[in-house]
N, C-alpha and C positions, 0 to 999 in steps of 0.2 A: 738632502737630508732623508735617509730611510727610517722608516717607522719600527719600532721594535720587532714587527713582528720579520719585516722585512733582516733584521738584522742578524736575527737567529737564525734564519738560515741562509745567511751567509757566514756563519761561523761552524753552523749544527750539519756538517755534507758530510761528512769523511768517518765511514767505521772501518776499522781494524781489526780483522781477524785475527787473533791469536790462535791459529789450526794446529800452530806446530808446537805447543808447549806437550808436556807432557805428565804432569800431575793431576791423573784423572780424581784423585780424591778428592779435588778444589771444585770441579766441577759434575761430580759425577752423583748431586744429590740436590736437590729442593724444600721447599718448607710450604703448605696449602693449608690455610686455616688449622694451623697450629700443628699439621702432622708431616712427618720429613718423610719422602720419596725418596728413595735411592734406587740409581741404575748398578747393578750388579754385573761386573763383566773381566774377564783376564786377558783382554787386549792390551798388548803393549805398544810403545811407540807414540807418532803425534796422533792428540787425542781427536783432531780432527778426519783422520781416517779411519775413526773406528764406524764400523757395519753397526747398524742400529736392532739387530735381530731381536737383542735381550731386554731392551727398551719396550716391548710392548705390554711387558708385563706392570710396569709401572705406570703407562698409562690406561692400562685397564684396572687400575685400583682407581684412579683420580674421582671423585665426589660425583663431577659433573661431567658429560659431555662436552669438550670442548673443540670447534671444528679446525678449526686455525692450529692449534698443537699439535690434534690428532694426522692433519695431514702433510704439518712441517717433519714429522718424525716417524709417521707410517710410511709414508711418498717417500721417501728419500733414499739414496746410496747410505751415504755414511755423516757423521755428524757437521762437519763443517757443509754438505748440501743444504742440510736440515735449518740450520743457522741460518745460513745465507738469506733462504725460503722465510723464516720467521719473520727474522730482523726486517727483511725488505718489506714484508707484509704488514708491520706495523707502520711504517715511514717510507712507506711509496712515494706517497704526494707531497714528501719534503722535499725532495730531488739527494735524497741518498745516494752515498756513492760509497760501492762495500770491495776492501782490496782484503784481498786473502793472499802474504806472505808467499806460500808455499805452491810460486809458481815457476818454472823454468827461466822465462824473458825476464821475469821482476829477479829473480836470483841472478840473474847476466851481469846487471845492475851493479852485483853487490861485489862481486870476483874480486876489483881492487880491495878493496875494504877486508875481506877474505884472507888473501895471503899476506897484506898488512898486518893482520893479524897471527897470522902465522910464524911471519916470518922475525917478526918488531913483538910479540906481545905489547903493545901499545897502549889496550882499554884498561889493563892489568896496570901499566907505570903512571896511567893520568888519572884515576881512577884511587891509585894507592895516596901520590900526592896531594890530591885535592881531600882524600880522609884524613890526612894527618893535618890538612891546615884546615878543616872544621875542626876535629878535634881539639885543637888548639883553644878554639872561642866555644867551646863545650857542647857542640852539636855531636850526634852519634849516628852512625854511618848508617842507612838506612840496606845499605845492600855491599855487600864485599866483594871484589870481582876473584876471576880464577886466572892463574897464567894466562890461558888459552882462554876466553869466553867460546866459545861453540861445542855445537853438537856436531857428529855426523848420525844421518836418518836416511833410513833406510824401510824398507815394511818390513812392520812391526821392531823397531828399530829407529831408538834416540838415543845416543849416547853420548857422556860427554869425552870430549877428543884432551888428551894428556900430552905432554910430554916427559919420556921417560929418556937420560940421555940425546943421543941424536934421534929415538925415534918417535913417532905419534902413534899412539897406541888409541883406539877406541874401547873405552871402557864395557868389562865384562862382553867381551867377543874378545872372535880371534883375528880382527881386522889392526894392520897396521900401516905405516906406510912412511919411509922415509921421507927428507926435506922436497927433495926431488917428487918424490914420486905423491905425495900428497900436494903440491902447488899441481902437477898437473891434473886432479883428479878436481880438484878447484877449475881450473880452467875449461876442462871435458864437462862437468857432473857441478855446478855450484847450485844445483838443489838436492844434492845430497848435504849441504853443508847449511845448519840450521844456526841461529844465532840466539844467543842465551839470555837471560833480564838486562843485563849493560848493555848489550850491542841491537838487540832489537829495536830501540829508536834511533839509533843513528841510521839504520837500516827504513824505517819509515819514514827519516825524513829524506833520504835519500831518493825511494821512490814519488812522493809528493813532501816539497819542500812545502810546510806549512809556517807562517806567521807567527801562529798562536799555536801553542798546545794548552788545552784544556780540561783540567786532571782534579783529583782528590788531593788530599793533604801526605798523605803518604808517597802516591804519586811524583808529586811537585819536588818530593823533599829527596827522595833520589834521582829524578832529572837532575837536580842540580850539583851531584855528582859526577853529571855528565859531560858538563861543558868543553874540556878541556879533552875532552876524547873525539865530540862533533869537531874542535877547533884542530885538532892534529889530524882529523879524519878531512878536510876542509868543508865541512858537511854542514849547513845553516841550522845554528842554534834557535828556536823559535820562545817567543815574549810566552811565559804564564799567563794564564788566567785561572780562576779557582772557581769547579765547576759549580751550578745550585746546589742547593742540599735543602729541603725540605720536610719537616713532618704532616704528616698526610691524615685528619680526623674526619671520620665518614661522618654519617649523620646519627648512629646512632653512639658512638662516643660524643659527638657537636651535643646530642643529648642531657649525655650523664652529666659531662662538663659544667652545664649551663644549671641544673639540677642540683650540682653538688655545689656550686657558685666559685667553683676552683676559676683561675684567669689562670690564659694557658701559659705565660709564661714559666708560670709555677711547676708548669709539668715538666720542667728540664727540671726539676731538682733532682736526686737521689731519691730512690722513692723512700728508705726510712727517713728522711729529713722532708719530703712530701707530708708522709702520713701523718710525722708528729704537727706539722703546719698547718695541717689542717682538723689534728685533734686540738689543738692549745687556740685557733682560732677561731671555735666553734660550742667551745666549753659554755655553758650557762653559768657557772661561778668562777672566778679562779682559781688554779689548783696549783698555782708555782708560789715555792718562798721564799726565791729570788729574792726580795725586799726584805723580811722578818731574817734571812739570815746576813744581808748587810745589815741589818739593826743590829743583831745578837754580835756581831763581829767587834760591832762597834762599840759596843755596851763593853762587852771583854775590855775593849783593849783601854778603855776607863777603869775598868776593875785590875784588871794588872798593873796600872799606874801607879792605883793607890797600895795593893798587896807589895809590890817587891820595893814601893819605898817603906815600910817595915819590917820585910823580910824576904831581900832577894832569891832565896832558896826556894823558896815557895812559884816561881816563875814558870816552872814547870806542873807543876801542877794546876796551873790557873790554864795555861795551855791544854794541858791534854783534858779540863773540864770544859773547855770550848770544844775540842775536835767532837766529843762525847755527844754535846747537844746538839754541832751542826750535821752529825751524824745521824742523830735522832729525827730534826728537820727532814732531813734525805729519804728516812724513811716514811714520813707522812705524805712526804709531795709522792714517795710513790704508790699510796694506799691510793693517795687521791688520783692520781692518776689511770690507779687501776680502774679504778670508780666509774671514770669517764670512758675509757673505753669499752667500758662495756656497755654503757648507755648509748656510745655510738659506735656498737660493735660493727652492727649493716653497714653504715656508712662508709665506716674506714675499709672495712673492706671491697667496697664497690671501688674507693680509693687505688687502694694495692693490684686488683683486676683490672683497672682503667692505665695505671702505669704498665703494667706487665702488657698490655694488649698495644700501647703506644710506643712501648719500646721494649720488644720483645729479646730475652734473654741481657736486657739491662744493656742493650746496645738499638743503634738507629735502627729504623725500621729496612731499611735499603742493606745492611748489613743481613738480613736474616729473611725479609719475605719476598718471595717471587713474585713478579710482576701479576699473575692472575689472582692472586689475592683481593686486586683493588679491581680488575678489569673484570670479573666475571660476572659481579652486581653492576657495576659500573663502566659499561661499553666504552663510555666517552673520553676515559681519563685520561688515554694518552694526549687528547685533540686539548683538554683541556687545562693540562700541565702546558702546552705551548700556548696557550693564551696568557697565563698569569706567570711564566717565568719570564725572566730578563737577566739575557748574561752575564749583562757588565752589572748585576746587583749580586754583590756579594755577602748581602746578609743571609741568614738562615730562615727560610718564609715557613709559616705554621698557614698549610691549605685546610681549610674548613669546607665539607660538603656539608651545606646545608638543606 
């Protein structure tokens, strides 16, 4: 029987570099206590060989000294070095194991796979099937494949590979290359040949066949688009799991929280259904007439009883002298309502700053802030998110630094 902690990292060994994508816009910016960094650069191709020259200047704006960043991204060739340098240096002593894609012998690897695809479009017909029978039970395709899923890459140089007639045309160049002559350029050069969102895990698990794959929700939900492409590739399909997901309150939200007598689970509301929850639960009088207009409703619908049994004409008018007063109601509850907010103007507002600061641009924290956010007050945190998570717990943990 292994202990949890033993059991994380038997599941937590294996990062995957994605060196060879190439939409530097996804990662070519950060967010540090509230203000976004961006690296400015017109490097093309995979964005893990881009030269880190024009990166200094963003981190010579950053707040704080930080030496770990400074020398993952000063030290370095180009960005997947840099990575490599980082990531290892947070998760050393886990027994991390870092595969970077975009190597000659792991591309060797992939050759069958390659001209199957070249030759069969294959990931493009199981990939098409399997959307149309979600579809069917009302799931929507998370990801569309292309004829061709790859790239060919080259420096400065990702493009994706077409077919036009019989030939393969590399997109925006003037590289081409018939049936012929593109399998053998696969068989000479298959790191030239890069693989796209569909085929990149078929390709991962190729290199290390994993078990489990351990993903997001988004994630998960186009893996399972996959299957029938791993199962024609004969490539091991590996069992889900759904990775942690946490909200993270320091000590001085653990603070406000505790202050404002908010219980966190309230803090997943909406923050305008937050705010009102916690004006309407905080009120010194009542100020809803939720009740008085079920009364008046009620009273009406007695008085139109006895009005249209004398003169059903009149039915309408007994009506629209109801909409009138519950009208009227509507506008008192919001006099009073105005009332109270302004008697707990500070509050509600500390309210509105405490949501906006827990889930910054009204999405999860992990969506929006970079890792030094938490680590630059807080050394510990990575050591200390592997104490208090557990893999196979699939609930969503609210960590409290207290």
């Amino acid at each position: 029987v292994r202990s949890r902690r033993q059991r994380q990292m038997c599941i937590r060994d294996r990062y995957w570099m994605a060196t060879e994508d190439h939409d530097f816009a996804e990662i070519n910016h950060f967010n540090l206590f509230g203000k976004k960094y961006t690296w400015e650069s017109e490097q093309k191709g995979a964005v893990g060989k881009f030269q880190l020259d024009e990166i200094a200047k963003s981190i010579e704006d950053l707040p704080e000294k930080i030496a770990l960043f400074e020398k993952a991204y000063n030290k370095h060739k180009n960005l997947a070095d840099a990575t490599r340098y980082f990531v290892n240096e947070l998760f050393k002593s886990e027994g991390l194991l870092i595969i970077d894609g975009d190597d000659l012998e792991l591309k060797k690897l992939l050759i069958p796979t390659l001209k199957k695809e070249i030759t069969e479009e294959f990931s493009f017909s199981e990939i098409t099937k399997t959307n149309d029978q979600l579809a069917k039970v009302g799931y929507n395709a998370q990801v569309n494949p292309r004829e061709i899923n790859l790239f060919y890459m080259k420096e400065n140089v990702r493009e994706r590979i077409v077919k036009i007639e019989n030939i393969y045309q590399v997109l925006n160049t003037d590289i081409q290359f018939s049936q012929e002559e593109i399998l053998k350029e696969i068989e000479e050069n298959p790191h030239f040949f890069s693989p796209n969102v569909v085929l990149r895990p078929v390709y991962q698990q190729i290199i290390l066949p994993n078990l489990a794959y351990i993903g997001g929700p988004g994630e998960l939900a186009y893996w399972v688009q996959l299957k029938s492409v791993f199962e024609n590739n004969n490539t091991p399909f590996p069992v889900f799991i759904p990775r942690n997901f946490a909200l993270y309150i320091n000590k001085v939200s653990a603070k406000k929280i505790n202050k404002l007598g908010l219980k966190h689970e309230e803090l997943f509301l909406e923050k305008n259904l937050l705010v009102q929850h916690y004006l309407y639960t905080n009120v010194e009088n009542e100020i809803s007439l939720n009740e008085e207009s079920k009364e008046l409703q009620q009273l009406f619908e007695k008085i139109m009883i006895k009005v249209t049994a004398v003169d059903a004409s009149l039915g309408g008018f007994v009506g629209g002298e109801e909409k009138k007063m519950l009208k009227d109601f509507k506008n008192i509850e919001k006099r009073l309502k105005k009332t109270e907010e302004k008697k707990q103007e500070t509050e509600l507002k500390q309210v509105e700053n405490l949501k906006d600061k827990l889930f910054p641009n009204n999405n999860l924290q992990e969506r929006v802030e970079n890792y030094l956010n938490f680590a630059i007050n807080h050394p510990e945190f990575i050591d200390e998110l592997f104490q208090l998570f557990d893999p196979f717990d699939f609930r969503f943990n609210t960590l409290i630094h207290e």
